[in-house]
Every structure is written in structure tokens, then in C-alpha cells.
FIVEXBA-328032 format. One record per residue (C-alpha): residue number from 1; residue in one letter; z, x, y. Coordinates in steps of 0.1 Angstrom, whole numbers, plus 5000, padded with zeros to 4 digits. Layout:
BEGIN
{NUM,'A',{Z,X,Y}}
...
# end
This chain:
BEGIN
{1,'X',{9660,4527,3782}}
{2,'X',{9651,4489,3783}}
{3,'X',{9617,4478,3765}}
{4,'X',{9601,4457,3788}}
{5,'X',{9600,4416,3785}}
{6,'X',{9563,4411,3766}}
{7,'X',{9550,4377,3773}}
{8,'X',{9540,4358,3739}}
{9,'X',{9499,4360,3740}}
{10,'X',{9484,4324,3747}}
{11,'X',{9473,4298,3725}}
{12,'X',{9442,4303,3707}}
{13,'X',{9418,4278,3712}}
{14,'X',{9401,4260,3682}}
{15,'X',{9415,4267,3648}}
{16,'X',{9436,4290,3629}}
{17,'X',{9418,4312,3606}}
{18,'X',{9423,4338,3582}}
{19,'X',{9454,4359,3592}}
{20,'X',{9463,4340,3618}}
{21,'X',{9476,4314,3594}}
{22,'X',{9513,4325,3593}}
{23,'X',{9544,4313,3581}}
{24,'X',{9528,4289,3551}}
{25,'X',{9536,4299,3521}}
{26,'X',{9513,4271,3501}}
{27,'X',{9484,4253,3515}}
{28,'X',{9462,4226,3501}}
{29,'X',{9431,4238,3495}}
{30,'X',{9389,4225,3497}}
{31,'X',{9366,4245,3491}}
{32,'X',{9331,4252,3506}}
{33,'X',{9315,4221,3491}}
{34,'X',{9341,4198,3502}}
{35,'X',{9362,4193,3467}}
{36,'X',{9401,4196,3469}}
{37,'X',{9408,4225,3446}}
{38,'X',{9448,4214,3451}}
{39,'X',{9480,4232,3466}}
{40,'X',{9477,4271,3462}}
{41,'X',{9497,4300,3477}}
{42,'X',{9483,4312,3507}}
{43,'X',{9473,4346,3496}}
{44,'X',{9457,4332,3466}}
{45,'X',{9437,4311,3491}}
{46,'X',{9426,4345,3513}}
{47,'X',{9417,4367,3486}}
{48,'X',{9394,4337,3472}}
{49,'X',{9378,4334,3507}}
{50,'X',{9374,4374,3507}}
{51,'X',{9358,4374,3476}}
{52,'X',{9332,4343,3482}}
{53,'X',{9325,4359,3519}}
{54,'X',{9338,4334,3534}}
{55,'X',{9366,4324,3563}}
{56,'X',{9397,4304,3558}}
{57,'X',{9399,4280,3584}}
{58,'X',{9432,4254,3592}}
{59,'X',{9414,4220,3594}}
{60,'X',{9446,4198,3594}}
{61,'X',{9476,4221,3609}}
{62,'X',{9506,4193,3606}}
{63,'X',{9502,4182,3573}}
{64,'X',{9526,4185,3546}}
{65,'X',{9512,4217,3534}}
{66,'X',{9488,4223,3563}}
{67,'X',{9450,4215,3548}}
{68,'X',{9426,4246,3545}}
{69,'X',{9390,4249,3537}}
{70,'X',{9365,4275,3532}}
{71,'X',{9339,4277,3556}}
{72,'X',{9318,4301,3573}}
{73,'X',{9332,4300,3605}}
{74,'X',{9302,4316,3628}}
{75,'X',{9286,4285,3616}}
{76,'X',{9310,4259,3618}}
{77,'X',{9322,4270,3653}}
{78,'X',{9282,4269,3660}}
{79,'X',{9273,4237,3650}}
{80,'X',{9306,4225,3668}}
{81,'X',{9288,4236,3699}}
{82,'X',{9258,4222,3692}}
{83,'X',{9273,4191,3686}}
{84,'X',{9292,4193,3720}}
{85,'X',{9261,4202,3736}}
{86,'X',{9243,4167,3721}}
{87,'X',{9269,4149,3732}}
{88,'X',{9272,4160,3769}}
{89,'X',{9236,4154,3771}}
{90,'X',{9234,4118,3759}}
{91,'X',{9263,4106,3784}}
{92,'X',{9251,4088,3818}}
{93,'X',{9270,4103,3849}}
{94,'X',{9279,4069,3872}}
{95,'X',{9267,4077,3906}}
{96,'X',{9274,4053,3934}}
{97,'X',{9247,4048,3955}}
{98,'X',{9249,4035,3993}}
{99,'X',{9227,4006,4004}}
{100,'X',{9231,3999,4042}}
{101,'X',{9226,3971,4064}}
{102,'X',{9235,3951,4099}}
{103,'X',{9242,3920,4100}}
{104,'X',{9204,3910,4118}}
{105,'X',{9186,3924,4093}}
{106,'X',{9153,3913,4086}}
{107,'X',{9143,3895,4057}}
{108,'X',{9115,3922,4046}}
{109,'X',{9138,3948,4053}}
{110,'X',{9165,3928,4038}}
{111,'X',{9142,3921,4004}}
{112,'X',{9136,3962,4005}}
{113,'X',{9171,3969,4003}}
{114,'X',{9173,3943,3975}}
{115,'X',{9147,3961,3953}}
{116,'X',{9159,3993,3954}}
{117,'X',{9197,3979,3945}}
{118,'X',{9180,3964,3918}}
{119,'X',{9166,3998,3910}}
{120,'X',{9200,4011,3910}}
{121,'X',{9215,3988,3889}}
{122,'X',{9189,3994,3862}}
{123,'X',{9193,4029,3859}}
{124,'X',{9234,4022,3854}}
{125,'X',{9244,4032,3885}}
{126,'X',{9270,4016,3909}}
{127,'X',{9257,4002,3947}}
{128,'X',{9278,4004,3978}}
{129,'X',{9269,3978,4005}}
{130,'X',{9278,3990,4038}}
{131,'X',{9279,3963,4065}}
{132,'X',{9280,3983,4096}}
{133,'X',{9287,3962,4132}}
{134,'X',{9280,3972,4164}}
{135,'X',{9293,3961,4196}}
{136,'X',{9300,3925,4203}}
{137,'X',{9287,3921,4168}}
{138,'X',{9323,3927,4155}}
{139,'X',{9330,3891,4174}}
{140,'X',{9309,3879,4144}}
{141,'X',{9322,3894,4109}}
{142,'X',{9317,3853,4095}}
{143,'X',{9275,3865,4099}}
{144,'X',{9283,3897,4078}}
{145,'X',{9303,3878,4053}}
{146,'X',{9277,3858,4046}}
{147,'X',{9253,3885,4045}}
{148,'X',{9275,3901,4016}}
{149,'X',{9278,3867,3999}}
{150,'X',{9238,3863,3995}}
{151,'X',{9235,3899,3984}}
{152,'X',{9261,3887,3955}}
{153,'X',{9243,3858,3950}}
{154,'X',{9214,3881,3942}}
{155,'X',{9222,3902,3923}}
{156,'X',{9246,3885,3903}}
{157,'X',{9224,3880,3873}}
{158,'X',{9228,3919,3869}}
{159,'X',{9258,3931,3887}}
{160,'X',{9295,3920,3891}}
{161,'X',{9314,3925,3921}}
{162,'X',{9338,3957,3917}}
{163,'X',{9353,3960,3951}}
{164,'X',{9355,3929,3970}}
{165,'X',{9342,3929,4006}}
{166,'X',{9371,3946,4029}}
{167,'X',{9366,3955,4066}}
{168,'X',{9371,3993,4073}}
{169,'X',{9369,3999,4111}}
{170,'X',{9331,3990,4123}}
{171,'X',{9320,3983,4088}}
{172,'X',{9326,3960,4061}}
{173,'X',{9317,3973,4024}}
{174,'X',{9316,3958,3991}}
{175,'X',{9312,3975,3954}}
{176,'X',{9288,3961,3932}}
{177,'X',{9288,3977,3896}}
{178,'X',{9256,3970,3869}}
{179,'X',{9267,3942,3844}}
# end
């Protein structure tokens, strides 16, 4: 009768600890307030993590004997999180927001669209200026370029140009992104 073909089980994620350190017969050891007790055998190393209550934990895998440290590892693997958590929460998702316009724009409405790229900018984000013609008003693309290069002008002081203007189909758009 043939045994059947057992996949190996997948990586564990995070670090070894305990008894799933195998294969090491010595490890350089530090204990739980950060002091390098040395190179010990590996058992020696266990049965003093058993005894303080503590977990075993593989800090530096491929090192020349791997580096172990005594930890409790609810904790650690808690505060990890935690840290995670912080850091997800300070970083700024770029959005790119959409400002459009025609080439006869007004200049109120033209000064309104201004402001709230401005707005945009300041809160980090990137603007997309969508130049959209209609009709004969693809005849005059020169009146759109311009449009785009006043809007530059603009907001130069506190954008740079990402995507230069490009014509796709009816519109023509440019990428500004906050200096």
C-alpha cells in the first residue's frame, strides 16, 4: 500500500520560537534585558526560557549561530502590532483629484477651480486638469494649451507638473503633483 504524497506545511509567518527552532545545535544567546549571555547549546537555551517563563524567540535567523532572545512573545508579537497599527495610521494615501474645465471658461469660475486645486495641493494630494473640447472647439487646442499653461503658471509656487499636457480624444489633461 503506497502512503500518500504529504505536502510540507507552509511557512510560518513571523519568527521561529521555541521548538520550532530545529536543526541548531548552538545559538547565541540575550537575554530578557537585552545583555548577550554568549553562544550556548540550544537546549540549554530552552530549558532557561522554561524556567524564567519565558519564550525563545529567533531574532536573527542567518547569522553564524542564529541570534536568540528571551522574550515574552504574547507581548512582543503585541506591541509589533501596535506598532504596525501607528504606522498605517500616520501615512497620507495620495489621491488624485479631477479639476475640470473648457477652454471658455470664465474667469470667476476659472478663479474657483483655482482655489479648490490650491485646496488640494495643500492637503498632499495630486490634481488632474481635464481640458474637455467640444465641437468646432477641437479646431482650437492652441486656446486650451494656453489655458493649461496659465493654470501652471499658478500654481507653480506649490505644484510641479507630473504629466505634461497630452491630448486624449476630446480632452486634453495634465498632472499636477503638490511640491
Amino acid at each position: 500500500m503506497r502512503r500518500p504524497f504529504r505536502a510540507p506545511p507552509p511557512p510560518k509567518e513571523g519568527p521561529r520560537i521555541n521548538r520550532e527552532i530545529r536543526g541548531v545545535p548552538q545559538i547565541q544567546l540575550i537575554d530578557e534585558e537585552g545583555n548577550n549571555i554568549g553562544v550556548v547549546a540550544f537546549f540549554d537555551a530552552l530549558d532557561r526560557a522554561e524556567e524564567s517563563g519565558l519564550d525563545l524567540v529567533e531574532i536573527a535567523p542567518q547569522s553564524v549561530p542564529p541570534v536568540c532572545k528571551l522574550l515574552d512573545f504574547g507581548r512582543f508579537k503585541y506591541q509589533s502590532q501596535k506598532k504596525a497599527a501607528e504606522a498605517r495610521k500616520n501615512q497620507k494615501v495620495v489621491e488624485v483629484k479631477e479639476v475640470k474645465l473648457r477652454p471658455g471658461i470664465d474667469d470667476h469660475d476659472y478663479e474657483v477651480k483655482m482655489k479648490q486645486s490650491r485646496k488640494f495641493f495643500e492637503e498632499g494630494d495630486k490634481v488632474k486638469i481635464t481640458l474637455r473640447f467640444r465641437g468646432r472647439e477641437m479646431a482650437h487646442q492652441d486656446l486650451g494649451i494656453q489655458l493649461l499653461d496659465r493654470v501652471r503658471a499658478e500654481v507653480g509656487d506649490i505644484a510641479k507638473v507630473e504629466s505634461e499636457p497630452r491630448l486624449e480624444g476630446k480632452q486634453m489633461i495634465m498632472i499636477l503633483a503638490p511640491r
